[in-house]
PyMOL Python script that loads the backbone (N, CA, C, O; Angstrom):
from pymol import cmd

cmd.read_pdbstr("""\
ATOM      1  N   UNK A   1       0.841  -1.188   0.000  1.00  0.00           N
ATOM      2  CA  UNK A   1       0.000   0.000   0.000  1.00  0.00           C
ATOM      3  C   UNK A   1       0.882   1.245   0.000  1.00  0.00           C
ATOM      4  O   UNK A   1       2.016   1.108   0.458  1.00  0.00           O
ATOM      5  N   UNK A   2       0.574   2.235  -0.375  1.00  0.00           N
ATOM      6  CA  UNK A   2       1.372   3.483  -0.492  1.00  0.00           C
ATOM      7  C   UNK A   2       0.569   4.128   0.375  1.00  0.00           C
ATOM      8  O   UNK A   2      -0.575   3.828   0.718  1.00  0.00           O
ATOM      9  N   UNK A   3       1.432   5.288   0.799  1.00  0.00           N
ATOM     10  CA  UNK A   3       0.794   6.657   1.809  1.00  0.00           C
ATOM     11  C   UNK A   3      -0.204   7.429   0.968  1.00  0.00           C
ATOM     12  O   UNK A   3      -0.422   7.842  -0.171  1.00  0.00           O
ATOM     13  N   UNK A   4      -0.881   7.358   2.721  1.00  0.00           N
ATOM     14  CA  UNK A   4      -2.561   8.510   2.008  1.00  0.00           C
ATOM     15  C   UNK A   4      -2.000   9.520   1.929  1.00  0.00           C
ATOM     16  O   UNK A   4      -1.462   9.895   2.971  1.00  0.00           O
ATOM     17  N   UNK A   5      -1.860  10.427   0.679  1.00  0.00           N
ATOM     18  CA  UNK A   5      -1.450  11.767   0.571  1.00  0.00           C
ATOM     19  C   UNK A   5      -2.524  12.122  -0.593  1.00  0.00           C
ATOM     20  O   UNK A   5      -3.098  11.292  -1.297  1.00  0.00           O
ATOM     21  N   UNK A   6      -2.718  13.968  -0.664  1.00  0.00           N
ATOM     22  CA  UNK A   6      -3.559  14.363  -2.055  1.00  0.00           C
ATOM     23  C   UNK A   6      -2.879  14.670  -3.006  1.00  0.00           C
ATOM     24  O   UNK A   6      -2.427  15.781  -3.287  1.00  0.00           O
ATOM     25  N   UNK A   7      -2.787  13.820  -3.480  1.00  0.00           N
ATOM     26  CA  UNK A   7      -2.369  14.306  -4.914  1.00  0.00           C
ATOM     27  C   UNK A   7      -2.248  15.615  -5.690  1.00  0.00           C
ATOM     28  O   UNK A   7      -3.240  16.340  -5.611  1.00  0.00           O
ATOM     29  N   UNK A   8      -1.378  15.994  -6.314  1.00  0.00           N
ATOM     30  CA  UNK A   8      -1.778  16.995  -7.424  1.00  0.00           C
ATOM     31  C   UNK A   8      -2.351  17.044  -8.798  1.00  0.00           C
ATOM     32  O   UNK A   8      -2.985  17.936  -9.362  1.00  0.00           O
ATOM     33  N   UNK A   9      -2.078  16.196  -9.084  1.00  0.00           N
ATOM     34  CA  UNK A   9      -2.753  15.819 -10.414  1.00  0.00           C
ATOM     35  C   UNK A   9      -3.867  14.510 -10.104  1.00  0.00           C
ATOM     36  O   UNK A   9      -3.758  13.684  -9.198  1.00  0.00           O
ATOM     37  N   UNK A  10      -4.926  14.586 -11.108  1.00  0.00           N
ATOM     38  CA  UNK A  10      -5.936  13.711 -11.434  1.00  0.00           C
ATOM     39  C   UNK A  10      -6.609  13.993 -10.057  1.00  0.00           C
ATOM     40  O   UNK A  10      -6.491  13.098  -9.220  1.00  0.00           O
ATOM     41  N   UNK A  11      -7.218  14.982  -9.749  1.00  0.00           N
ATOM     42  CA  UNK A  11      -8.036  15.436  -8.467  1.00  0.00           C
ATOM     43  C   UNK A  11      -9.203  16.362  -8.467  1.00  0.00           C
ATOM     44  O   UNK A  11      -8.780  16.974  -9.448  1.00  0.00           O
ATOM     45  N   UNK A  12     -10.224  16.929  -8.215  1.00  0.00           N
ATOM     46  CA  UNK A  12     -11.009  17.124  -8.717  1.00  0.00           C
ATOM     47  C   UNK A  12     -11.038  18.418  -7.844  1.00  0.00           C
ATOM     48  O   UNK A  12     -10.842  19.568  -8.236  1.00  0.00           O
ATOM     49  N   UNK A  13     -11.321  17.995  -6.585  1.00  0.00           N
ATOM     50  CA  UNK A  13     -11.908  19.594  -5.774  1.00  0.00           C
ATOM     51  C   UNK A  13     -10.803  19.515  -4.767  1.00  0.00           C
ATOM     52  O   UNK A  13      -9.906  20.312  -5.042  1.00  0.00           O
ATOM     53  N   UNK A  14     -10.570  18.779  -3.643  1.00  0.00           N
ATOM     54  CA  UNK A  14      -9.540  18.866  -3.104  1.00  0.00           C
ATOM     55  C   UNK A  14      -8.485  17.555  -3.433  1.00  0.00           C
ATOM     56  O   UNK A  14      -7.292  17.799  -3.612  1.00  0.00           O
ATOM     57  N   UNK A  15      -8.928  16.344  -3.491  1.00  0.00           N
ATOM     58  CA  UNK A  15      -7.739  15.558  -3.810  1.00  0.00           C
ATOM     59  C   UNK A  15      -8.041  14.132  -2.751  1.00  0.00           C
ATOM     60  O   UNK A  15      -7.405  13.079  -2.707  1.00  0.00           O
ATOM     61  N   UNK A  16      -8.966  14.458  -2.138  1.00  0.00           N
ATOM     62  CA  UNK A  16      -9.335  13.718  -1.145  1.00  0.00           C
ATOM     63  C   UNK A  16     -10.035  11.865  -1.107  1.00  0.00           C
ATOM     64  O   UNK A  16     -10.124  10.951  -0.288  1.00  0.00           O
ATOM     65  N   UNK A  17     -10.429  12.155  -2.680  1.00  0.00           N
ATOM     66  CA  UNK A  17     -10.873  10.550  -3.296  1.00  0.00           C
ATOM     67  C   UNK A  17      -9.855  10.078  -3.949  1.00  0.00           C
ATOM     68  O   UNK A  17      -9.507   8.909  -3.783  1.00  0.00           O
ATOM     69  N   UNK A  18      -9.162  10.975  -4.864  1.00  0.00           N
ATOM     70  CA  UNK A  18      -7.804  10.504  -5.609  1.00  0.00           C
ATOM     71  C   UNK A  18      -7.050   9.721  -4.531  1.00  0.00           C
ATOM     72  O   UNK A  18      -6.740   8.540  -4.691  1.00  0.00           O
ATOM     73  N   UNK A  19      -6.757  10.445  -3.391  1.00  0.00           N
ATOM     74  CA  UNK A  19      -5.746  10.306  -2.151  1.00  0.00           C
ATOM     75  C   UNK A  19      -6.175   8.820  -2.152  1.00  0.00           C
ATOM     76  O   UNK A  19      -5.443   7.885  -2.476  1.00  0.00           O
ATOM     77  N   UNK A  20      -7.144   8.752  -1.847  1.00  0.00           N
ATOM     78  CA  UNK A  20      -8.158   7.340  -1.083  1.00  0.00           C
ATOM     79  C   UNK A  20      -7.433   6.388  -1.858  1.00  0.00           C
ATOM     80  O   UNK A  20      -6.575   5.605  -1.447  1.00  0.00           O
ATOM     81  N   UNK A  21      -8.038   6.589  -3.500  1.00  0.00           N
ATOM     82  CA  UNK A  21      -8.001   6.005  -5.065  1.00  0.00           C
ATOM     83  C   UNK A  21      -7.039   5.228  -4.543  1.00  0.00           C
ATOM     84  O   UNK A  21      -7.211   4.080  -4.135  1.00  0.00           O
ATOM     85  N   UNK A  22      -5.732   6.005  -4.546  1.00  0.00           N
ATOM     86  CA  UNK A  22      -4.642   5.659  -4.850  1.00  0.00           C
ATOM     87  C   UNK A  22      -4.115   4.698  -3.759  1.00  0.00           C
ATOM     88  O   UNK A  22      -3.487   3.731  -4.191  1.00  0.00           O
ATOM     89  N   UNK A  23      -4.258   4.796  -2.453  1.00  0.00           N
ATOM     90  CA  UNK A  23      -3.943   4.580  -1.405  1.00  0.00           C
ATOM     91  C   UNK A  23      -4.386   2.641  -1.398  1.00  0.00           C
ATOM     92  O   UNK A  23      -3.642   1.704  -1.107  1.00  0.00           O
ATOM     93  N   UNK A  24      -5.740   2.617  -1.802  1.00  0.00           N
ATOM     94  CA  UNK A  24      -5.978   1.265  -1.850  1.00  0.00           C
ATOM     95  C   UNK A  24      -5.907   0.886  -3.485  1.00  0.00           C
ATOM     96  O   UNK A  24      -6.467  -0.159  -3.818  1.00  0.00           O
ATOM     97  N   UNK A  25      -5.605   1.250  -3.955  1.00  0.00           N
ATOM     98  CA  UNK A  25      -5.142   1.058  -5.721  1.00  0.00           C
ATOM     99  C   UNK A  25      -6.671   0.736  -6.487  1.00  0.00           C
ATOM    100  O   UNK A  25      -6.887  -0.060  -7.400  1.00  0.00           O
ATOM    101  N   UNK A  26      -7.409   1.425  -5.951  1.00  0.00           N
ATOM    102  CA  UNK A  26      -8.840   1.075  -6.986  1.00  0.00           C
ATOM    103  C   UNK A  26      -8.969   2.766  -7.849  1.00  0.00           C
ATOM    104  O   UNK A  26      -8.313   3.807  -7.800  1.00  0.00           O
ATOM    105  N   UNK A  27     -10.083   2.334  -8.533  1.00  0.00           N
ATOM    106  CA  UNK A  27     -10.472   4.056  -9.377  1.00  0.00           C
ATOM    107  C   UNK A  27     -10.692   4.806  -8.768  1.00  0.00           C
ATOM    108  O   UNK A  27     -11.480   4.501  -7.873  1.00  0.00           O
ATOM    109  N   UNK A  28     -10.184   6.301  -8.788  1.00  0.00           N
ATOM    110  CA  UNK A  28     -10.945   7.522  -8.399  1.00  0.00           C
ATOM    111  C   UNK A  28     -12.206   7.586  -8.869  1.00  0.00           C
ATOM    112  O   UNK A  28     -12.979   7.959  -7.986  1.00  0.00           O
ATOM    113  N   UNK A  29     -12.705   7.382  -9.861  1.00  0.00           N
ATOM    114  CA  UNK A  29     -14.352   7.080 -10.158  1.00  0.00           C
ATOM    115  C   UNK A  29     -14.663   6.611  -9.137  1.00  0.00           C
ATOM    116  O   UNK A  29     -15.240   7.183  -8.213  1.00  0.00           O
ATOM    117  N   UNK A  30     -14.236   5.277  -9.204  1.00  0.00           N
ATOM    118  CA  UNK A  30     -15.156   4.667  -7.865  1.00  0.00           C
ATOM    119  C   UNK A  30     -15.529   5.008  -6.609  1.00  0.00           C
ATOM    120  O   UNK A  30     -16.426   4.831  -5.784  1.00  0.00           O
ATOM    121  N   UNK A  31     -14.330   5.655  -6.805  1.00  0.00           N
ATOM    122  CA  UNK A  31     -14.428   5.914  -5.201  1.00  0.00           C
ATOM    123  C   UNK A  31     -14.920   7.448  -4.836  1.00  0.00           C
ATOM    124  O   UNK A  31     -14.990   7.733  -3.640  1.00  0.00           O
ATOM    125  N   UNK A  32     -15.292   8.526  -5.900  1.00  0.00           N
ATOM    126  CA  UNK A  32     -16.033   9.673  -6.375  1.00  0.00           C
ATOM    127  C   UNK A  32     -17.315   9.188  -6.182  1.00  0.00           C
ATOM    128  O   UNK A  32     -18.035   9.747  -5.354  1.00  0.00           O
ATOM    129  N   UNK A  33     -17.807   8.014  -6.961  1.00  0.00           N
ATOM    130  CA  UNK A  33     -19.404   7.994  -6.681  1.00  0.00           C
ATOM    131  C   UNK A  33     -19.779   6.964  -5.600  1.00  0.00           C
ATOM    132  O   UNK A  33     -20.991   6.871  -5.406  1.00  0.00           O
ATOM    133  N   UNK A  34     -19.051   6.236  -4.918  1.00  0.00           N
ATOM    134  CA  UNK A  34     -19.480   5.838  -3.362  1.00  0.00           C
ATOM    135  C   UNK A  34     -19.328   6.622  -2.842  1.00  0.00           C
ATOM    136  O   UNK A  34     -19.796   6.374  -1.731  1.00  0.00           O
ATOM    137  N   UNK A  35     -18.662   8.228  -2.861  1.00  0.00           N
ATOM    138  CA  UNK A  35     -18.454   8.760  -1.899  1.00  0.00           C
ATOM    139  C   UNK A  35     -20.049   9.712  -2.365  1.00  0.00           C
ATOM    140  O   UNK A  35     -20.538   9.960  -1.262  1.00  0.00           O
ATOM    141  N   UNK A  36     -20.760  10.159  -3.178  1.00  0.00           N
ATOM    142  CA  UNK A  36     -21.477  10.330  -3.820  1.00  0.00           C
ATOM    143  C   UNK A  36     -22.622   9.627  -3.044  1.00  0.00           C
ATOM    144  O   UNK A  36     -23.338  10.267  -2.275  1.00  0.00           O
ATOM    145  N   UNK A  37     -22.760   8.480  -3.230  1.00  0.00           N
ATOM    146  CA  UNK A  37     -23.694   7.706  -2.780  1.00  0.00           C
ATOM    147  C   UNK A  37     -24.166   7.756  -1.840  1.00  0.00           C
ATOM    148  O   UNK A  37     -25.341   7.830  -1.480  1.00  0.00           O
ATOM    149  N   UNK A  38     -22.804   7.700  -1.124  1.00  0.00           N
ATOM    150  CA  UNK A  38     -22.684   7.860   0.564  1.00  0.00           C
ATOM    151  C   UNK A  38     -23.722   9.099   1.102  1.00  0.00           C
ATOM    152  O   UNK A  38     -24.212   8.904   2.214  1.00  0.00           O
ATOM    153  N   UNK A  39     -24.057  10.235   0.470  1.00  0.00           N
ATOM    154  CA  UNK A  39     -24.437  11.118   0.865  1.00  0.00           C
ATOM    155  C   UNK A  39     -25.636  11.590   0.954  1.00  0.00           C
ATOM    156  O   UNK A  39     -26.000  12.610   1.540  1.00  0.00           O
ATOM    157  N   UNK A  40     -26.594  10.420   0.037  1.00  0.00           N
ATOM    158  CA  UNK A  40     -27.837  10.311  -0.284  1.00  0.00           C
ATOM    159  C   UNK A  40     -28.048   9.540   1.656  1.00  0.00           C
ATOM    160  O   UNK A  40     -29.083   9.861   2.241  1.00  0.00           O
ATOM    161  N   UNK A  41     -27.339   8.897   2.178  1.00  0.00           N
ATOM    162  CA  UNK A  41     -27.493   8.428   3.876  1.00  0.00           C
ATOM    163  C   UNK A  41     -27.239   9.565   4.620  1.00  0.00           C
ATOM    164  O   UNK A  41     -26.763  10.656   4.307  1.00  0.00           O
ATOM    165  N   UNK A  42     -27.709   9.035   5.828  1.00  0.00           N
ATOM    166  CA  UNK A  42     -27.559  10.333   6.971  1.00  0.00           C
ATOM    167  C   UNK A  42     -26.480   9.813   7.495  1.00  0.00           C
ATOM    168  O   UNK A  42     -26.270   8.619   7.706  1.00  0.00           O
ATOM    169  N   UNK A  43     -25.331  11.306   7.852  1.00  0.00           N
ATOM    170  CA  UNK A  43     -24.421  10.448   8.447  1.00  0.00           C
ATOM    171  C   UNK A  43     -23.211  11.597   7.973  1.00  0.00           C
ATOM    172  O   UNK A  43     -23.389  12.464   7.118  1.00  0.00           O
ATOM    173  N   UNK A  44     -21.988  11.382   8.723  1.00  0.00           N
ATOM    174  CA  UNK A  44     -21.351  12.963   9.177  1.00  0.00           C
ATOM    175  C   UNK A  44     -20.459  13.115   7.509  1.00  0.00           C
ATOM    176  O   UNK A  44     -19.688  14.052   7.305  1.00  0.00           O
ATOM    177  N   UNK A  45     -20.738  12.050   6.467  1.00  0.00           N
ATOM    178  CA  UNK A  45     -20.238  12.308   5.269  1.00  0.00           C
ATOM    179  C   UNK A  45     -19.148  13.742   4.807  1.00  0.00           C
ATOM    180  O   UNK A  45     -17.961  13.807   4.487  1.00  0.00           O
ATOM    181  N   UNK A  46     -19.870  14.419   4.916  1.00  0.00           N
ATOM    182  CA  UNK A  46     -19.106  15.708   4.746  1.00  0.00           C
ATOM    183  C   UNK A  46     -18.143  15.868   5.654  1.00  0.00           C
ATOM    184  O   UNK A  46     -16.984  15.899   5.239  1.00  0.00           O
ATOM    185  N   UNK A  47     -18.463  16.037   7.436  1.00  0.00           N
ATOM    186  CA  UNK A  47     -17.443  16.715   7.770  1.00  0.00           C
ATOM    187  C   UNK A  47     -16.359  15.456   7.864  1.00  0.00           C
ATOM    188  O   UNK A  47     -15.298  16.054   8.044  1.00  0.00           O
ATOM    189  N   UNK A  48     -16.084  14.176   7.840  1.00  0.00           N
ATOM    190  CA  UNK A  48     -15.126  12.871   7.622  1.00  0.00           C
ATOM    191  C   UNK A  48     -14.077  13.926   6.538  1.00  0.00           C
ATOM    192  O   UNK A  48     -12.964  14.377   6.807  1.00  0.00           O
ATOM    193  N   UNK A  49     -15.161  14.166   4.836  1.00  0.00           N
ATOM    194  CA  UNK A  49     -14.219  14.430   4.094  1.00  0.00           C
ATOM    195  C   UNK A  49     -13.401  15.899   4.278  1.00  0.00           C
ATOM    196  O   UNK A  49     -12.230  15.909   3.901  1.00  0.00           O
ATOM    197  N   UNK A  50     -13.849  16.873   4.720  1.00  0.00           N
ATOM    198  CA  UNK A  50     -13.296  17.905   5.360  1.00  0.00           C
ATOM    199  C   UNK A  50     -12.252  17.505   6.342  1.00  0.00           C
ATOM    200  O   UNK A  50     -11.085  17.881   6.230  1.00  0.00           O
ATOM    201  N   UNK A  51     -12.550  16.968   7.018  1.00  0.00           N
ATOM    202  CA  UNK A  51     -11.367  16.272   8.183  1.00  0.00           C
ATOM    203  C   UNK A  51     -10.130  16.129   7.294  1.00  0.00           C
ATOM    204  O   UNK A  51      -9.200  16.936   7.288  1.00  0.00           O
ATOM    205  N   UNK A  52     -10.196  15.193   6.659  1.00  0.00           N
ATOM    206  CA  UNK A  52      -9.567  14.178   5.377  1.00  0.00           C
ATOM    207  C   UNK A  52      -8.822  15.538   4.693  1.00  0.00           C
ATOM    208  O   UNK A  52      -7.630  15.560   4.387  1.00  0.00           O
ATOM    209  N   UNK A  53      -9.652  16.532   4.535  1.00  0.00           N
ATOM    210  CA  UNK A  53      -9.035  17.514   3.514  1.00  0.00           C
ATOM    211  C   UNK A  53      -7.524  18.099   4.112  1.00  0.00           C
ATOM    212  O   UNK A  53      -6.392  18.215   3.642  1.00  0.00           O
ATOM    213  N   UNK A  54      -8.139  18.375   5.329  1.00  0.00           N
ATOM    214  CA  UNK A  54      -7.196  18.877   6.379  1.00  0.00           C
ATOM    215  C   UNK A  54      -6.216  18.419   7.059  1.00  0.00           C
ATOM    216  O   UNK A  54      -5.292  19.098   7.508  1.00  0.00           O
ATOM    217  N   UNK A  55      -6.416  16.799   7.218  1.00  0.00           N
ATOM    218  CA  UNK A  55      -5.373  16.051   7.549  1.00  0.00           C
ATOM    219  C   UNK A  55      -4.863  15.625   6.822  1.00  0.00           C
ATOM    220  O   UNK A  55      -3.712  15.596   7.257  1.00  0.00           O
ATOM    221  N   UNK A  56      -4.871  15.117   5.688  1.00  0.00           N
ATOM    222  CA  UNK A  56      -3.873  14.479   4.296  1.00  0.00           C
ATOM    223  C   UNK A  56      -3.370  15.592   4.129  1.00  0.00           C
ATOM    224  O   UNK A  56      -3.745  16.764   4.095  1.00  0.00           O
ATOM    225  N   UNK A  57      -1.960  14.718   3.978  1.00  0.00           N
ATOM    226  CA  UNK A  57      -1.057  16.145   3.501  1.00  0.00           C
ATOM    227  C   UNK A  57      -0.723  15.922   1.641  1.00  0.00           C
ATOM    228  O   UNK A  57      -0.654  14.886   0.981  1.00  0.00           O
ATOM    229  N   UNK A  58      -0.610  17.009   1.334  1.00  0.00           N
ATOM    230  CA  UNK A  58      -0.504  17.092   0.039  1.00  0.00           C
ATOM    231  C   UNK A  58       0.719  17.014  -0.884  1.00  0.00           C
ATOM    232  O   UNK A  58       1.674  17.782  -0.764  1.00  0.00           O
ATOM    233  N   UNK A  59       0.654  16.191  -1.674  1.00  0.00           N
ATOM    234  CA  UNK A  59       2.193  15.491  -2.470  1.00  0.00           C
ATOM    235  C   UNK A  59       2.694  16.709  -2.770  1.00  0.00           C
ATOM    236  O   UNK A  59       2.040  17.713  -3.053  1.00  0.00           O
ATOM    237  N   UNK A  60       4.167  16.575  -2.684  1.00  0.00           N
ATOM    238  CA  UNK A  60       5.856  17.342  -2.999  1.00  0.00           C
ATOM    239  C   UNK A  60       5.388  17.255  -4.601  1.00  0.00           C
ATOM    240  O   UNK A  60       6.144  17.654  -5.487  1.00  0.00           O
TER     241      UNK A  60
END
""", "prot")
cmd.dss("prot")
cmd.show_as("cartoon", "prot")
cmd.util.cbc("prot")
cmd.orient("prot")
C-alpha cells in the first residue's frame, strides 16, 4: 500500500478521493461515486471528508 497523501494531479476539488483512489489502488471514479452515494445516507459524510481535507497532507 502506499501513503494517504492528495495528490496533485488527477483530483477534482480537493484531492481527497484521488488520495483514497490511490492509497488502496482502486479508481478515483469509484471511489467519487461511493463517496457520492454515501451522501444520499444520513451520516457525518461531509465533515469525515473535510477532516480528510485537512489532515492528508498534500504530495511534494
Amino acid at each position: 500500500m502506499t501513503d494517504l497523501i492528495r495528490p496533485t494531479r488527477g483530483r477534482l476539488i480537493a484531492g481527497v478521493c484521488a488520495g483514497l483512489a490511490n492509497r488502496f489502488h482502486t479508481s478515483p471514479t469509484l471511489v467519487r461515486i461511493v463517496f457520492l452515494l454515501s451522501m444520499l445516507l444520513p451520516g457525518p459524510q461531509i465533515l469525515i471528508y473535510l477532516a480528510l481535507w485537512v489532515i492528508m497532507p498534500k504530495q511534494r
